[in-house]
N, C-alpha and C positions, 0 to 999 in steps of 0.2 A: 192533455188535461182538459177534458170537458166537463161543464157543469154549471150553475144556474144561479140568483140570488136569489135567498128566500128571507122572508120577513120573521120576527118572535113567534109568531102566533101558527107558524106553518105556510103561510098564503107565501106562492111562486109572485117573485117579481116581473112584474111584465119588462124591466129592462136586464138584459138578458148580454152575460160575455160568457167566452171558452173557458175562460182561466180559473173559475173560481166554482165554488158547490155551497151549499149550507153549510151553516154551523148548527152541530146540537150543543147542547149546554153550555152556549157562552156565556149563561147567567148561573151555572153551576152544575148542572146536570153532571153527573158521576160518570158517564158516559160520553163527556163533551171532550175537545181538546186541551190540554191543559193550556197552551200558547194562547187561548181564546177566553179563556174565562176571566171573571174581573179579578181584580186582586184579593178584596172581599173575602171570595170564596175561597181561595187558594191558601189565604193564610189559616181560615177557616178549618180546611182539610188538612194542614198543616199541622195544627194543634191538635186537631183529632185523632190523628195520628191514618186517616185514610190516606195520605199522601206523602212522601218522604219528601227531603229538602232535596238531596241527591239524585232521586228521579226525577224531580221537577229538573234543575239543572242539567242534567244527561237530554232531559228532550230539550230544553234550551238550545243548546250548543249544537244539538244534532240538527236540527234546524238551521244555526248558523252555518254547516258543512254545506248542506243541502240548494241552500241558498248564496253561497262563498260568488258565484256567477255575479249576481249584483251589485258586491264591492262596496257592500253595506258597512265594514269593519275593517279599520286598519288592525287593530293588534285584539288577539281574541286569547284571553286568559283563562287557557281551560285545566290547567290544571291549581289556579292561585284558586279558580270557583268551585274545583268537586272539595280542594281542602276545607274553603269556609262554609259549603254547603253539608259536609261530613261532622262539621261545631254545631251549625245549627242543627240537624240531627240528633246531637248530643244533646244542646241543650231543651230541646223539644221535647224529648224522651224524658229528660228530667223533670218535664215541665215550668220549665223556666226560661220563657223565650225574652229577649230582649228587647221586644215590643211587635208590633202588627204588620211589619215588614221580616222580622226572623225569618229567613231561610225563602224570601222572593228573589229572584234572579233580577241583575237591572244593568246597564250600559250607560257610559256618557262620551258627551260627543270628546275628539281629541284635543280638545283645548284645556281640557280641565285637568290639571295637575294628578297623578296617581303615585304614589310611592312605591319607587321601583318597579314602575312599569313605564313602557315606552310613550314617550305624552310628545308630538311632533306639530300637531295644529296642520297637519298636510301638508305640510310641506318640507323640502330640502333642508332646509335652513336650522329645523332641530331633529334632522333624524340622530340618535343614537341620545337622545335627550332622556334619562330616568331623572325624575324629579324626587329629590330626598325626604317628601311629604306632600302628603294629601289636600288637596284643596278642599275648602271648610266643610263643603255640601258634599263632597265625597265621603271625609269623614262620619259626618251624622249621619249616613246612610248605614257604613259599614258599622257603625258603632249601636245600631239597632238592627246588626244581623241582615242586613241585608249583603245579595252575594253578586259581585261583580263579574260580569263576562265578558266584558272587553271594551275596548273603545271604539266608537263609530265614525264615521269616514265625514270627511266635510271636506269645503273649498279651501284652499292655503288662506290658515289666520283668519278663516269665519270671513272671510270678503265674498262672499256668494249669500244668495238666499235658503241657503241647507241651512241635551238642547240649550246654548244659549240664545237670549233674543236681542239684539241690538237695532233692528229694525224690523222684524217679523219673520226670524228663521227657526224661532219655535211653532209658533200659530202658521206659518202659508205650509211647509210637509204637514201637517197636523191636520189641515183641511182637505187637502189634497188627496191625505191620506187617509179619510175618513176616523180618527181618531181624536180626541181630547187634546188639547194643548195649549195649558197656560203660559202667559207675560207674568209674573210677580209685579206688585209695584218697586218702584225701583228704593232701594234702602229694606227690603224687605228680607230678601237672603242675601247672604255675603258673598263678593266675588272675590276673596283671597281664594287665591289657585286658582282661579278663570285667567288664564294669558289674556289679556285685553285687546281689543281691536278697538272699540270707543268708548274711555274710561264713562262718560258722562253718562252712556245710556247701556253698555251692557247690564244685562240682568241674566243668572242664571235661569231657565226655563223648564216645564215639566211638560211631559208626551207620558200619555198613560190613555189605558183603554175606556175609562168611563168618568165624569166626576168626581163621583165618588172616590174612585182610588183618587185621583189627582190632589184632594182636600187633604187625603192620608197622608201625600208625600209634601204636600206644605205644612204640615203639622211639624213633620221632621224635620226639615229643610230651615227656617223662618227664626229670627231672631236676632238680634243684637250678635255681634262678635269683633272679639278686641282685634284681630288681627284684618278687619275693612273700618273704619272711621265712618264710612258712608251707614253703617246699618244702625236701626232702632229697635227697639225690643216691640215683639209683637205686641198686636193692640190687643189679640184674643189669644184666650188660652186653648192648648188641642181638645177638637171636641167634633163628635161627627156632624156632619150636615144634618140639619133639622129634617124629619122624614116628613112635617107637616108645614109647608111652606105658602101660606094666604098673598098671590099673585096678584091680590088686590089691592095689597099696600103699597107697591111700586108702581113707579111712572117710570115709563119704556121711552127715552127720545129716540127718532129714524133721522141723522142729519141729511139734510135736501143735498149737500156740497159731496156727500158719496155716491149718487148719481151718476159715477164716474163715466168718460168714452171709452168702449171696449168693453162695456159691464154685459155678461151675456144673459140671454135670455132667459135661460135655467136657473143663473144666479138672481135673477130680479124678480123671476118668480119664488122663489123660496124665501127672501127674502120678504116680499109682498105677504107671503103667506104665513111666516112667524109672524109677524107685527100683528096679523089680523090675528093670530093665536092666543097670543098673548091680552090682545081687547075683550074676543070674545068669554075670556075667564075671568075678565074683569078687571083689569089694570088698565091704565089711565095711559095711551099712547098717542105720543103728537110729535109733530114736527120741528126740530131745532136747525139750528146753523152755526156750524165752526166754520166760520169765512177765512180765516187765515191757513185752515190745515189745506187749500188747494196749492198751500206753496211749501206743505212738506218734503215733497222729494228732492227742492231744489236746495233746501235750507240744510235737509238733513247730508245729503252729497259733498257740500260746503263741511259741515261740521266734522264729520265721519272722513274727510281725507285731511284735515287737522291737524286732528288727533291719531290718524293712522302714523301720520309722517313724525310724530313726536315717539308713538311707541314703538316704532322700528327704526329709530334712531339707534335703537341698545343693539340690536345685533348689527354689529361692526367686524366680525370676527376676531376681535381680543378678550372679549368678555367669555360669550359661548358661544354655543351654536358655530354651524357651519364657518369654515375659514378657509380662503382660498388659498392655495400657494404662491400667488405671484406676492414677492418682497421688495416689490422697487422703490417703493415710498407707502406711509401710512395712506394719503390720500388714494392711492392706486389700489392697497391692499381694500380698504372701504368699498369702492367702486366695484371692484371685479367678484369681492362678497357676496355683494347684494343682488349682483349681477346673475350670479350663478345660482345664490340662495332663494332668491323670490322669482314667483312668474310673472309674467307681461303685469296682470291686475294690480297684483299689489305694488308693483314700479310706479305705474300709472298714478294708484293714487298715492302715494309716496311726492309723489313729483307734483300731482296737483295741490297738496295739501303744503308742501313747502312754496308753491307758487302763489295761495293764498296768503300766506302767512307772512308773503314779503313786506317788507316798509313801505312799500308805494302803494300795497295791494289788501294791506289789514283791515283798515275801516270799510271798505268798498265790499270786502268780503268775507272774514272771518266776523265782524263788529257787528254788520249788517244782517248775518243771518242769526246770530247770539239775539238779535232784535224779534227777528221772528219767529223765533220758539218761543219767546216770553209772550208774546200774541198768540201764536198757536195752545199755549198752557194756559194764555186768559180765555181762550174761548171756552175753553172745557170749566173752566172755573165757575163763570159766569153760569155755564147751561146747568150745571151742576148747581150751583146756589138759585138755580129758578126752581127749583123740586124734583128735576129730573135723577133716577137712583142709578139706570145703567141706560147706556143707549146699544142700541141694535145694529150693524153694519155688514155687509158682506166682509168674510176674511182674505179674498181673491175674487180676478175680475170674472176666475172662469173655472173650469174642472183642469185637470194636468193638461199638459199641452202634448203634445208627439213629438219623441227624440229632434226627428227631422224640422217639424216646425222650431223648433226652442234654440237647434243650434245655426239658423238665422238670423238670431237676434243678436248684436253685441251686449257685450255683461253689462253694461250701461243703460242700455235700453230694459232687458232683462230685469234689473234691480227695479228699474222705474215702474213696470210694469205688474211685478211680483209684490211690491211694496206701500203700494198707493194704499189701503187702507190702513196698513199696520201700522208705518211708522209715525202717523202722530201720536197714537201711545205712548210710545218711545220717548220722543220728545218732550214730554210731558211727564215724564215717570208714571204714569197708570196703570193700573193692575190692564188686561186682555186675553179672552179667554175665547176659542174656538171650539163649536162643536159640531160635530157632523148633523146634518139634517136629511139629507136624501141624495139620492144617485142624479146625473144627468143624464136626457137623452143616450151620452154616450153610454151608459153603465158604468161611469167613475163620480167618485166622490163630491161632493159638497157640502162647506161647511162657511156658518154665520157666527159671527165674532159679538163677544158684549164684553163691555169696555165700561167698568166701575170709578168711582173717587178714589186717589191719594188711600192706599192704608185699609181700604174696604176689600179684601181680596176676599173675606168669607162672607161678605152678602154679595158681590158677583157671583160665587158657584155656587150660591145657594140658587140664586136666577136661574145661571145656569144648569143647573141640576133637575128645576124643575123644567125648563125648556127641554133637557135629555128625558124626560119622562113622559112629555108630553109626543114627541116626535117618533116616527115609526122606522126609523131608521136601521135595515138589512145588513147583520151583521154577515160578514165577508171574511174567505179564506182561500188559499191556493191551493188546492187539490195535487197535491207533490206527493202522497202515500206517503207521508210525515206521521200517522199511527202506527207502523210499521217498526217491528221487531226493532232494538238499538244492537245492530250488528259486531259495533265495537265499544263500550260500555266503559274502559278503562281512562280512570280520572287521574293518570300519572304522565300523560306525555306532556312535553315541552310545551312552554309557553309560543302559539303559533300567529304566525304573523302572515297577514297578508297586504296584499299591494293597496296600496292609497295613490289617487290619480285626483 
């Protein structure tokens, strides 16, 4: 697989890998790949009827085969998506699509509840789990035509930094990966049918190719619903991003305290060099300080095994999920459970979060860090009521690491390291959003994060939007002969399952 990056405009990328070649019409060209183009278009071609629902889905999936090596997808639904992409068909041809997603192909991670389909969270502990109903956001997707292809592979129960976001597992693949990837603010979309890892801060999250689509899928996504308590009804009605967005009326803060150790020199130039992007168009950028966020990993670590050890309290083996066979007492049946159902990680923090929560051990450490997120969420407050509209930060300290470097680190180290910018968002409920800006030395991704107020999610992408317009950023593909004829084309086999690790 030899081939090169190239830039929109045709100019070769001076940084240069094996694996990858241009892309044409990733902005729509009729001639580009469909996997590549924004969403925009697609739906675009959709309605016009240049593009069926069913073809788009058949090179979907074919792509999933092709790629099946990476372990990208626990359960892949190909034939629940050629039946819904065969409706939307239908209703296309009638002209009567059910909104701007009808008959787009889409994936979510395996936490997220699916009706009757296999929903496990990675783990042992719910394999053979069909959930009798859709989680909210699943719902509103399907219910606007959009066609599901399976669910995506993660760490057992979202404890890794692999969309939801609970500390940055939507936004660090996102950057990594050279693609879009919002944080909602938190009460924003509803986590009913999100299995919970940390009630307080998960949010469900969006991975999309530009923007633009990404606003699409918060239009959908966003609102009040009776079945989460946590959510409010959006502050704005659906409506597309302003195509004329004056840079000049925002002020950009750079916080001095993300100066992180480890922060690489690729990242600090790209970062250096938005800021100065965004001056020289005329926006007002300066220097702030959240002095309390350099003790978010320690605070969130604290909270995050809490609240792990309250919600894997329920899988006991009597309820659901996985159940051992040893009978010798309820205490032992528990024990040997959890033993067998969870990996090392989630023991771990199982165990630390019950060890915080002891009577000797509450104030010192659950009390103590509840303390410093309310500092950590006044710092933002504070920079935010001085006139600051979004600030600017790296989303990661570096570009992907190498298999070999990554599995030297313990998952502890890992988190700390993967999460230093993200998780004060988090903490804070604030909307955070990632976008790709340029390759590193190595020829891998880099992407910078802007991070808005409480409730402002459409004037963050709108920032961001115009920072994606502004940046010249080398759209990227794997050169697999993925144009190539669909050899086996049939949307009736079995629902196929592949392994999750």
């Amino acid at each position: 697989m030899n081939g090169e990056f190239y830039f929109r405009d045709g100019r070769k990328s001076t940084n240069q890998r094996s694996d990858v070649r241009d892309v044409t019409g990733v902005d729509g060209n009729q001639h580009g790949s469909l996997q590549y183009r924004k969403r925009l278009n697609v739906s675009a071609a959709l309605r016009e009827g240049k593009l069926s629902a069913t073809d788009l889905c058949r090179k979907c999936l074919q792509r999933i085969r092709k790629t099946r090596h990476l372990n990208a997808y626990i359960t892949v639904t190909e034939e629940l998506a050629m039946k819904q992409a065969q409706e939307a068909d239908d209703r296309l041809l009638r002209g009567k699509p059910l909104g701007p997603l009808d008959g787009i192909p889409f994936s979510v991670k395996d936490n997220f509840c699916t009706k009757k389909v296999e929903t496990t969270c990675g783990s042992r502990m719910l394999r053979g789990y069909f959930p009798p109903f859709n989680a909210t956001v699943v719902q509103k997707l399907l219910e606007q035509g959009a066609v599901l292809v399976g669910k995506t592979n993660m760490d057992e129960f979202a404890m890794g930094a692999l969309g939801s976001d609970t500390g940055g597992s939507t936004r660090n693949p996102g950057s990594l990966c050279g693609v879009v990837a919002l944080k909602p603010s938190y009460s924003l979309l509803s986590r009913h049918g999100l299995i919970p890892l940390v009630n307080s801060m998960d949010v469900p999250g969006i991975m999309s190719r530009s923007v633009y689509d990404t606003a699409i899928a918060l239009d959908v996504l966003q609102g009040r619903d009776v079945n989460d308590s946590t959510t409010v009804q959006a502050p704005d009605s659906p409506a597309p991003l302003p195509q004329e967005f004056d840079v000049r009326d925002i002020c950009v803060g750079v916080p001095k305290e993300y100066h992180a150790p480890g922060l690489s020199a690729d990242t600090l130039s790209q970062w250096t060099r938005v800021a100065s992007m965004f001056e020289r168009a005329g926006a007002r950028v300066r220097e702030v300080s959240l002095p309390h966020t350099q003790y978010s990993i320690v605070c969130y670590h604290v909270l995050c095994c809490c609240e792990v050890a309250s919600n894997m309290a329920r899988f006991d083996g009597l309820q659901y999920g996985h159940r051992s066979a040893v009978e010798s007492s309820t205490e032992a049946l528990y024990a040997t459970t959890r033993h067998e159902g969870f990996n090392d990680v989630v023991r771990r923090r199982v165990l630390s979060g019950n060890y915080f929560l002891l009577k000797q051990n509450y104030e010192r450490y659950f009390v103590k860090a509840q303390q410093i997120r309310r500092l950590i969420t006044e710092d933002f407050r504070h920079v935010f009521s001085s006139g600051v509209d979004v600030l600017l930060t790296p989303t990661t300290l570096s570009d992907a690491a190498t298999y070999s470097d990554f599995i030297q680190e313990d998952n502890r180290t890992r988190s700390a390291q993967d999460d230093v910018f993200t998780q004060p968002a988090n903490l804070a409920g604030l909307p955070a959003v990632t976008v790709p800006t340029s390759l590193s030395g190595q020829g891998l991704p880099i992407g910078l994060q802007l991070i808005g107020q409480h409730l402002q999610d459409r004037k963050l992408l709108a920032a961001a939007h115009w920072m994606e317009q502004q940046l010249d950023f080398p759209r990227i593909r794997f050169d697999d002969g993925e144009d190539a004829q669909e050899t086996n084309s049939s949307g009736n086999r079995e629902q196929e399952r592949t392994s999750g690790t």
